[in-house]
N, C-alpha and C positions, 0 to 999 in steps of 0.2 A: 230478459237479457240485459245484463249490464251495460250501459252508455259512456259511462263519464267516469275516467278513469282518478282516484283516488290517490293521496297522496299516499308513498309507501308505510306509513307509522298506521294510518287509518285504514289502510287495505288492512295489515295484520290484523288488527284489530277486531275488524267489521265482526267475527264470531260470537262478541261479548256482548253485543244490540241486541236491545229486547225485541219482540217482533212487532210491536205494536206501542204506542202512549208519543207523548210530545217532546220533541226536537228542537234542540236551538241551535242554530250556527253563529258564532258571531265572532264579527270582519268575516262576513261570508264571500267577500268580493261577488266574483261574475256566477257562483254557486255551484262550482262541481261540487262539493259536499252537499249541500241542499240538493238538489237533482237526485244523486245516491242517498240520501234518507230517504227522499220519497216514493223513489224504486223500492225500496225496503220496507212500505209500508206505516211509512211513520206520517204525523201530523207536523210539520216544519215553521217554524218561525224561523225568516233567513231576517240579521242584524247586519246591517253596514249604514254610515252617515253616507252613503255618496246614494243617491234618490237615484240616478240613470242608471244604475250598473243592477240595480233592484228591480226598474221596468225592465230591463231587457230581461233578465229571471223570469221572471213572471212572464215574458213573452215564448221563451223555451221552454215552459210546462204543459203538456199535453194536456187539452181542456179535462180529462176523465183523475186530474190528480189537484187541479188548483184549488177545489175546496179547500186540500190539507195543506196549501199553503198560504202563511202571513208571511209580511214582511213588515219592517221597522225600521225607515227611515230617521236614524238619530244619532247623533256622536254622543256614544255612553261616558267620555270622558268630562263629562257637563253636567251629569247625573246627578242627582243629589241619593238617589237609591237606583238599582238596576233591576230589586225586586220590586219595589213599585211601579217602576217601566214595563215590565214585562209579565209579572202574574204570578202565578204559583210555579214552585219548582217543576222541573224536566226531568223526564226519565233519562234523556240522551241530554250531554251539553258537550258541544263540540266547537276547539277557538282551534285555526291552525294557521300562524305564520301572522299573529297578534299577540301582544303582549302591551299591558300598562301597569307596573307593580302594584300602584295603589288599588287598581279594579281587582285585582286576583283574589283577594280576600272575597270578596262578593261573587265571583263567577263560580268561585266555589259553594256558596251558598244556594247557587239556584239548581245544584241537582238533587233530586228528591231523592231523599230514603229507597235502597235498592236501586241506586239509577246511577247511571255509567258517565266518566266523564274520560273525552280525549282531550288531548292538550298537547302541541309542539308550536313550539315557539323558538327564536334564536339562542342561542345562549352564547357567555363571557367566551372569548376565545374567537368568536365570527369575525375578529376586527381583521382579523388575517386577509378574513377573503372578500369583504366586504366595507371600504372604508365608512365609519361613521359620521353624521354629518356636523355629532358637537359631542361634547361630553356627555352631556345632559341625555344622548339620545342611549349613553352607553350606560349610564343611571338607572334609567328610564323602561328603559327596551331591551335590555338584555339579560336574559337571567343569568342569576348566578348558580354555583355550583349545587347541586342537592336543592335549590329552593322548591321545587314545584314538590318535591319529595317529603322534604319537613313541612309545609303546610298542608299537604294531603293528608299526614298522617297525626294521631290514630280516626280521624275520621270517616277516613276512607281504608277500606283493601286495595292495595297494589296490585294491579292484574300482570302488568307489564312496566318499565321505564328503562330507558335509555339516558345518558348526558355523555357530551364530548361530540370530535370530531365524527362527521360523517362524509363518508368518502363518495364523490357519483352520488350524492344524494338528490332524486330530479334535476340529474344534468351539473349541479355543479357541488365542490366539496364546502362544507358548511358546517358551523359549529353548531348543535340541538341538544334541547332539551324535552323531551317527552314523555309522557306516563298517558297509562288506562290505567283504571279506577273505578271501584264499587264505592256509590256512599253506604258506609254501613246503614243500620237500619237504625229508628229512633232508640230500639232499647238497648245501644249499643255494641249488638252483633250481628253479623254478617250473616248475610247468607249461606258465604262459603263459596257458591260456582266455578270457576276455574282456578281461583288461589283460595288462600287460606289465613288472613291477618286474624285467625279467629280469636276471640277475648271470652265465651263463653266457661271456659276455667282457668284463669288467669295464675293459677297455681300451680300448671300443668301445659301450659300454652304447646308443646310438641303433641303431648298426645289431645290436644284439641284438635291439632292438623289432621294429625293422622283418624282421628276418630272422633270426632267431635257429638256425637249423639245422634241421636235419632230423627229429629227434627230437623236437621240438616245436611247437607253433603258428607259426605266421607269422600279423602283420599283414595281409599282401596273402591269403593262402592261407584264412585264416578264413572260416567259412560265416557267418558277418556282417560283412565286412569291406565296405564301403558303403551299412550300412545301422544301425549302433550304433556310438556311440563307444567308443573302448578309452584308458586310459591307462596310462602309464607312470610310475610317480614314481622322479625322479634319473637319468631315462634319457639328459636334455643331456649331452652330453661338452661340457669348459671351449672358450671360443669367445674368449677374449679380450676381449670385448664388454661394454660395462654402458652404466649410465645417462648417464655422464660423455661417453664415444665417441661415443652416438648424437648428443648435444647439441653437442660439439665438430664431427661433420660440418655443424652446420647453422647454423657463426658464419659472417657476411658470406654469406648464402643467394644464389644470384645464377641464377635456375630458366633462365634464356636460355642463359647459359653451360655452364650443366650440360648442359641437354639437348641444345646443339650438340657437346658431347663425346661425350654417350650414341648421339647419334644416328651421329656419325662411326664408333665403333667397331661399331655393328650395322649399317652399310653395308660396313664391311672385308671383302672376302668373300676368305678365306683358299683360295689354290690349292692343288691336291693334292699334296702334301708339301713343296713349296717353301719354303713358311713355315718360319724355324728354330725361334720359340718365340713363344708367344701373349702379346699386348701383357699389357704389366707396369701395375702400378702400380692405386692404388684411384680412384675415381671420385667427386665429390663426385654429391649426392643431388640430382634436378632435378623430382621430384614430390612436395609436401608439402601436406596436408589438415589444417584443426583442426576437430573438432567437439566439444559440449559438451551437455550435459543438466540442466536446471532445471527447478526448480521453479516452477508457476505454477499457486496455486492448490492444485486437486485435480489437477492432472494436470501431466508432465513435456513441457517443450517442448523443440525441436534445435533450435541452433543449427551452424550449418557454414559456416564461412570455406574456400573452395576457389579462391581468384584468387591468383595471382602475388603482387601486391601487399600485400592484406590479411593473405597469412602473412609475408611480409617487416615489415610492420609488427609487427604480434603478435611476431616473433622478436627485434625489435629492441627492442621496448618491456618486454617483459619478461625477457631479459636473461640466460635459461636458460644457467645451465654445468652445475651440480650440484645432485643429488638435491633437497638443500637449498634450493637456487632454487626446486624443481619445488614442493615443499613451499609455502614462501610466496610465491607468485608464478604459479604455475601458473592457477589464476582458475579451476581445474575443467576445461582444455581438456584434450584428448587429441588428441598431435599423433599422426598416420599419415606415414610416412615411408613412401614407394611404394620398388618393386625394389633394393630395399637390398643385396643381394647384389653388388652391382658397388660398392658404398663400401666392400669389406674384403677382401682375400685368403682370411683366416681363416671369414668370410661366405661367399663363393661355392664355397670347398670343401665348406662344408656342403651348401649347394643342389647342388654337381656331385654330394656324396656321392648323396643321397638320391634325385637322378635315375638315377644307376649302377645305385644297389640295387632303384630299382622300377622304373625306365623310363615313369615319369609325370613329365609338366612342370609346369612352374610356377610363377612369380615368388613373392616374397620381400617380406614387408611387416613395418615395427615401429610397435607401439603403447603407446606412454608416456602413463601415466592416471596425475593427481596418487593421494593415499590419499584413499579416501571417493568420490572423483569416478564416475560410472557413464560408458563410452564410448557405444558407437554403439546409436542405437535397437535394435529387435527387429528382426532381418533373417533372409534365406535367402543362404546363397553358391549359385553355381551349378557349383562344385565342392569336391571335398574337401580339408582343411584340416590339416593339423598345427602344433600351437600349443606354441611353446618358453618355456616361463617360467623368464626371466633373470634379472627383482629382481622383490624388492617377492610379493604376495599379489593373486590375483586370483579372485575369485568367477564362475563362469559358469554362466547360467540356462538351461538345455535345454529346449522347451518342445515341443507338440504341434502337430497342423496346428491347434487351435482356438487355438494360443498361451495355453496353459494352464501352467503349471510342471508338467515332467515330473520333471527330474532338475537337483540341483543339483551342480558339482563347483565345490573350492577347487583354484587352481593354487599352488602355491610355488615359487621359484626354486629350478631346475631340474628339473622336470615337464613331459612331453610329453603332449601331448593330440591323439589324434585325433578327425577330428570330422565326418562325410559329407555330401555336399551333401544341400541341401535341408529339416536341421533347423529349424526358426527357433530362435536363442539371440541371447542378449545379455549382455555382460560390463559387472561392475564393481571397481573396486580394493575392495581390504579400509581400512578404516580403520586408521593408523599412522602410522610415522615414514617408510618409505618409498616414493617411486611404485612403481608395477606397469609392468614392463614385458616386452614378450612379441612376438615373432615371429608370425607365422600366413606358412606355406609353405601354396600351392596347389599340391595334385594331379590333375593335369585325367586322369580315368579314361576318359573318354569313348571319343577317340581310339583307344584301344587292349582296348574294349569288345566284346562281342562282337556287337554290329549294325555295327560298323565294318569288323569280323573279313568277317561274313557279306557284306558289300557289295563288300568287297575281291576277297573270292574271285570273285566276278560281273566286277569290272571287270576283274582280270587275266586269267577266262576269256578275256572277251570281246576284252581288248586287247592282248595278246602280239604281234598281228600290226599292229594299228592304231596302236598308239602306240610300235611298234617297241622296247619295252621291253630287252631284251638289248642295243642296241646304245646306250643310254641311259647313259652308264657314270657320269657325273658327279654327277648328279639325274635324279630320276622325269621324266618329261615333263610340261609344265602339263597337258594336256588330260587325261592319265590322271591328274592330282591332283584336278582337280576335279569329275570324273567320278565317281572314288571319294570323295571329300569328301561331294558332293550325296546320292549313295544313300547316305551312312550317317546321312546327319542324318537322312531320309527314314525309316530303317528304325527311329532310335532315336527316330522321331517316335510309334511303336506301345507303346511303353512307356514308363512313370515310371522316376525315380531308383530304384525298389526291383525293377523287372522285371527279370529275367535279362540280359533286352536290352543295360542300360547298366552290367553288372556284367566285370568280366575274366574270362578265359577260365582256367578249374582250373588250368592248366599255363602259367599266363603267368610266371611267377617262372623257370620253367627255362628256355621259351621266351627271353627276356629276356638270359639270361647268355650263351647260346649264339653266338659271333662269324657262323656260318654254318649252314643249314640239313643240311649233309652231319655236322655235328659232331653231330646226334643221330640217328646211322642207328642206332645199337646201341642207340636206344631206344623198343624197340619197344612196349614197355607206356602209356608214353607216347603215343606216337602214333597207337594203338590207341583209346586214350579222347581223345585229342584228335576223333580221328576221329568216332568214333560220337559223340561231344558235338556238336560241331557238324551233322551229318547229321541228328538229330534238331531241335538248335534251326533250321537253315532249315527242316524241314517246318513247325514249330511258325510261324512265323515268315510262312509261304507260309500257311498255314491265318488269323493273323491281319491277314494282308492280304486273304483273298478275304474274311474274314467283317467288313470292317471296316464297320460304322456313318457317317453324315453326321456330323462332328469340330462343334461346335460351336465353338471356338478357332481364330477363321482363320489363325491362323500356322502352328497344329500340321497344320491340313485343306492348308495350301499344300506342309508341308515332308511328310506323306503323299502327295500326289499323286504326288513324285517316284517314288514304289513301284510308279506303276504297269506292271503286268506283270512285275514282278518273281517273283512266287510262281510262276508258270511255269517261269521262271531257275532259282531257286531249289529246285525239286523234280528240275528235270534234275539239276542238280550232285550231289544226296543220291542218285543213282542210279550215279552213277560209279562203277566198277575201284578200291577200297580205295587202291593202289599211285596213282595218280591222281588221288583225292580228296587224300590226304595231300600229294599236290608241290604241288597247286593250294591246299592251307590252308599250307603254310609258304610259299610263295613269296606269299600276301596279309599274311600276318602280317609278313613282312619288309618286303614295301611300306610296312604301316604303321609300320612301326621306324624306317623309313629318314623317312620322312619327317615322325612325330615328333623324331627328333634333328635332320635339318635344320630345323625348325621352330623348335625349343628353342636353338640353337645361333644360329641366326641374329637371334632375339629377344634372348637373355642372353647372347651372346658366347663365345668359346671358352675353354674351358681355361687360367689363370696358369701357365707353368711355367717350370722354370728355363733358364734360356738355356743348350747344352750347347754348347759353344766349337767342337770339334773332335771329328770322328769318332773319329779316334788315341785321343782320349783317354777314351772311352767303349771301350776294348778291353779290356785285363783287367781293370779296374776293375770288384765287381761291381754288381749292380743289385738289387732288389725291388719288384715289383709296385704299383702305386696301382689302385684302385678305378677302373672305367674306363666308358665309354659309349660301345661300340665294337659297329662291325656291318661285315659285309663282304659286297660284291655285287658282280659282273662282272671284277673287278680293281681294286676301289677299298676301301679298308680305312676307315673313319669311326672314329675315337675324339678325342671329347673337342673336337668342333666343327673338328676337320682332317680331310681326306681326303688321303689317303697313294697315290698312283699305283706299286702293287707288282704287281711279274713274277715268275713263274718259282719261285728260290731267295728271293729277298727274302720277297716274300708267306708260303710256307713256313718260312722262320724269324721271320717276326713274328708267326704264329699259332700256332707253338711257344712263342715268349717269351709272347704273352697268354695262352696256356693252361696257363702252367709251374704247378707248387704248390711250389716250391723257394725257400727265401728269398733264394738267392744266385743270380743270372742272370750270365753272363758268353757270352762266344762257343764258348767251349770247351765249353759243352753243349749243344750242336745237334750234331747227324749231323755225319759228315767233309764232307758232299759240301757242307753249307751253312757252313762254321763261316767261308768266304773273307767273303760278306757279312755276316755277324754280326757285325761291329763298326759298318760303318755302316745296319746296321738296328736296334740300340741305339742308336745315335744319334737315328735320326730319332724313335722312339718316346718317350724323353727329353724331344725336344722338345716333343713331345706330350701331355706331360704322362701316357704310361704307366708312367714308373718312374720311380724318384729312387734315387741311391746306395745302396747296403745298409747304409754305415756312419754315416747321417746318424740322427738323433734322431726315431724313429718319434712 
């Protein structure tokens, strides 16, 4: 049982403590943090120069804990070294409501590789509420803007930080500066654990976030991955993109025009492999929102321009090119630029990337907020979020179901922020010279959830012979789409956003990469625990249907009802022949792949790639791989919003070339008996947007 109640930056926190190694507090005063580390198990050295306030510490330690604590009677500002004073680095180093600029170099030295540091301290700005007692103290003792942030980094991962005013902060309001922090590790990367500063492919730093290998965390893979934010800082790879760009797509706005274009090419429905290469060219933007937040009074009011006309006007009246514009002229709006991904080549590979690497969909939004201005009220998304910050500074207020301030983070351009549905937060620009501008990609997890999983496997029992699926070769059938559609809403009607229910399956990230279900017979530890994972969650799942309560919510009591009978379904299946259960969970899990990519593909279009002339000349010439969104069922191969109509030898060497690890692809490395088609099965893949030259500019 907890005693000693925490300061609030250190309460959040508390998650990121190892369970066990050595602790330093220091200016630990009277040791409410000392007491709570060694409630937690750690081994404590408590730092303060005042020797009284250290015996009475040591007199409030239960004799069954004072082993694990020292103490260090010494004014460290007298130091000549603080690692000589104190011994080898600290898993835990924690200063809170201390600061001495010169020491901070060194306080940061004493956490050891893998080891966490907290840190709040005053910052510039406290003069308001706190008068100082000379300059020198305001030199000295106060930090400045971003400093604890630029000397953390890149040494440390950012877990957490806050700077600025704190309002009710323990009783009174107060200017702070704060951060958690991992020290990276000696060879330069991270663990990963609850963010993501990863540097292990620094050519690629987004998809180190999102997937950083094997030997480390993954984003999708984390046992909080839709249910806590994680960030990244400096994980954006360059995108070409700024403030200037977005404002440039939106001179002569013309929403009719656009959306007759948007609408023409998400009706293109590309036939299977005939296509030689997916329409070119970027897209003016044909969905644009302003909204704005004032002051009135005691309280803040929205406003929201969302017609045609009234952002035509706004765009026209104030005259937006640059930053600078946005500055004087801006009036406090935040425009929202909808599915932004089709206005840039450079744009929609991002979005292809991130759908490749997770196999979650999602449009694409940007939000340009003058400096000072706050955007969009307090809201929930009803999916999860990654937010790219491009310019400018952006504060984001994390809050609780009572819409309480949980957690606050600053974005800076180039900082990735993830962020799971159903938070409520609300953003605002930092005060400055310039706007905040930031991305927010949606990741729809549902889909690919596991009550989606579990409904799947029901409808292909049941429909193998009814919806004649095998001979289905182009798309699912509608009536087995909707059928498995209805029972997964129905199933994921039994849980919240944090139920297992609407979480991904442990093995969906391998799942995912795999082009066919036969590509993972040799893994059999895998499908072992896929197995039994799911076997248990239908029982679990059949148990929360029989025992379900009258749904007060008539929308959730409607989309339940679809369950009924299901738990019957459901316990049969968890009884199946091992060998039998596992065909019938990958052949649902594919359903749902298949028809998340037709879904995604036919909303956001396919694939930009290069127009490849001639078979011939995709022959010796070699190739390397692109990141791909590819899946293959009956004789039809999907990557990248095409389906490829392959037989025989073709299909076998295009599941060779997508499965290569060799940077150079040519025909010449396939078997004899295929190498005849390998030139024009490099071709059509080309087109496809699965590979681009080897000797172009990665």
């Amino acid at each position: 049982m907890r005693r000693y109640l925490a300061s609030p930056w250190v309460e959040a926190n508390l998650r990121h403590l190892p369970k066990g190694g050595r602790a330093l507090d220091i200016g630990c005063g009277k040791g409410r943090h000392s007491l709570l580390l060694l409630d937690l198990g750690l081994e404590v050295t408590a730092l303060d120069r005042d020797a009284a306030v250290l015996a009475e510490l040591r007199s409030r330690v239960p004799p069954e804990q004072l082993p694990r604590l020292s103490t260090c009677a010494e004014d460290v500002e007298v130091q000549a070294s603080l690692a000589a004073l104190l011994g080898p680095p600290f898993a835990v180093v924690l200063v809170v409501n201390y600061f001495c600029r010169p020491l901070l170099p060194q306080i940061l030295e004493l956490v050891a590789p893998d080891g966490i540091l907290i840190f709040e301290a005053w910052a510039e700005g406290n003069q308001q509420f706190a008068k100082p007692r000379s300059a020198q103290v305001v030199e000295q003792r106060l930090l400045r803007a971003n400093e604890l942030l630029q000397l953390a980094l890149p040494k440390f991962t950012v877990l957490a930080y806050a700077d600025g005013l704190q309002e009710d902060y323990e009783g009174r309001d107060c200017a702070k500066q704060m951060i958690c922090a991992r020290r990276q590790e000696s060879n330069g990367s991270g663990k990963g654990g609850e963010s993501g500063c990863y540097s292990a492919m620094p050519d690629d730093p987004l998809a180190s976030f999102l997937r950083p290998g094997a030997s480390r965390a993954t984003l999708l893979e984390d046992p909080d991955f839709g249910l806590r934010f994680r960030l990244a800082r400096g994980a954006l790879p360059w995108l070409d993109f700024d403030v200037e760009t977005l404002l440039s797509s939106l001179e002569d706005f013309d929403p009719t025009a656009a959306r007759s274009s948007q609408l023409a090419r998400m009706e293109r429905r590309l036939q299977h492999g005939e296509q030689e290469a997916a329409p070119s060219g970027s897209l003016p933007p044909f969905s644009v929102t302003a909204v704005r937040r004032r002051a009135n009074g005691q309280q803040l009011t929205t406003e929201t321009l969302d017609k045609d006309a009234d952002i035509q006007e706004l765009l026209k009246s104030t005259a937006l090119r640059t930053p600078q514009d946005v500055l004087e002229r801006g009036a406090g709006w935040t425009l929202v630029v909808n599915h932004l991904q089709s206005t840039s080549p450079k744009l929609q590979a991002l979005h292809q990337q991130i759908f490749a690497l997770t196999g979650l969909s999602g449009g694409m939004n940007a939000y340009l907020t003058p400096p000072g201005a706050i955007g969009k009220p307090p809201h929930v998304d009803d999916h999860d979020v990654l937010v790219f910050q491009v310019a400018g500074e952006k504060k984001w207020m994390l809050l609780d179901a009572n819409r309480e301030l949980r957690e606050e983070v600053v974005l800076h351009a180039g900082d990735v922020l993830y962020l799971p549905q159903g938070i409520p937060h609300h953003a605002a620009a930092l005060e400055g010279t310039s706007p905040s501008l930031h991305l927010a990609l949606g990741l729809h997890r549902l889909p690919l959830s596991t009550a989606f999983v579990l409904a799947a496997m029901l409808t292909v029992r049941a429909g193998r012979e009814a919806h004649r699926l095998e001979a289905s070769r182009l798309r699912l059938p509608n009536s087995f789409v909707e059928e498995m559609e209805s029972r997964g809403q129905a199933f994921a009607a039994f849980g919240t956003r944090e139920h297992w229910l609407h979480q991904l399956l442990p093995e969906h990230l391998r799942l995912v990469e795999a082009l066919h279900p036969d590509d993972l017979a040799q893994e059999q530890s895998l499908l072992a625990g896929m197995a039994a994972n799911l076997r248990a969650r239908g029982r679990e799942l059949a148990e929360l249907i029989r025992a379900a309560s009258p749904c007060p919510d008539p929308r959730k009591a409607l989309l339940r009802a679809g369950a009924a009978g299901s738990d019957a379904e459901l316990l049969e299946v968890a009884q199946l022949p091992n060998k039998e259960f596992i065909d019938l969970a990958l052949d649902a899990f594919w359903a749902r792949r298949e028809h998340v990519l037709d879904q995604h593909f036919a909303q956001h279009g396919p694939l930009w790639a290069e127009k490849a002339t001639d078979g011939a000349e995709s022959g010796p010439r070699p190739f390397r791989k692109r990141r791909v969104a590819a899946l293959q069922r009956a004789g039809i191969l999907r990557i990248n919003g095409f389906r490829l109509a392959l037989e025989g030898a073709s299909m076998e060497a295009a599941r060779l070339f997508l499965k290569a690890t060799s940077p150079g692809l040519s025909a010449e490395d396939l078997p004899a008996p295929l190498r005849s088609v390998g030139s024009e099965v490099l071709h059509r893949l080309r087109a496809c947007g699965a590979l681009e030259p080897a000797d172009c500019p990665a």
